[in-house]
C-alpha positions, -999 to +999 in steps of 0.1 A: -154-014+043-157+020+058-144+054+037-117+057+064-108+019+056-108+027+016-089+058+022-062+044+042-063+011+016-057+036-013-029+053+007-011+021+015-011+011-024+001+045-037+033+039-010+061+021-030+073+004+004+044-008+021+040-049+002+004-060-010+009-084+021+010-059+041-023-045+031-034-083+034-026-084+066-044-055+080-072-055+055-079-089+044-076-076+005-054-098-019-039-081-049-063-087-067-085-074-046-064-039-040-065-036-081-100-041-081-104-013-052-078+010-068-096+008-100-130+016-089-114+049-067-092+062-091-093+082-124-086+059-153-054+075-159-041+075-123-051+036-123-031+033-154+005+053-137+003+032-105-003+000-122+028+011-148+048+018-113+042-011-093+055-031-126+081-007-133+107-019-105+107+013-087+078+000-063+084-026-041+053-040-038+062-079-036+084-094-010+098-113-036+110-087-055+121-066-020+160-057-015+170-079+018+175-046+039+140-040+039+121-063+061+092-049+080+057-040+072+055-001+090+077+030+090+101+033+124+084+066+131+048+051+127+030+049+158+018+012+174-018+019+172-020+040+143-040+059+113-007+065+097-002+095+127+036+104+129+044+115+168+055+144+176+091+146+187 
């Protein structure tokens, strides 16, 4: 995995909305997989807050646990080919 790749992993697991599927999808990285990765990049206390906030119900990092409203795996304002660019309106 390049650093871009690791970069933009980290980023997607830090973001409350985007679901470990989602990561799964585009990366090929279970959960397991993401914890492992998140672990090895982050300080041991910044590992320690985002595993306490994915658990903590604020995060909604499992589709099972999603509200209904939420259904899609990218921001409206995302662009279709991406690296996480906003367009310019």
């Amino acid at each position: 995995m390049t650093s871009e790749e690791t970069d933009r992993v980290v980023e997607m697991a830090w973001e409350d909305r985007t679901p470990f599927e989602a990561i799964e999808a585009q990366f090929g990285l279970s959960e397991s997989d993401v914890i492992k990765l998140m672990r090895e990049q982050l300080k041991r206390s910044s590992f320690i807050m985002w595993r306490k906030r994915v658990h903590s119900g604020v995060s909604q990092k499992h589709l099972l646990k999603r509200t209904p409203g939420i259904n899609r795996f990218k921001s409206a304002l995302q662009r279709i080919i991406t690296h996480n660019n906003i367009s310019k309106r």
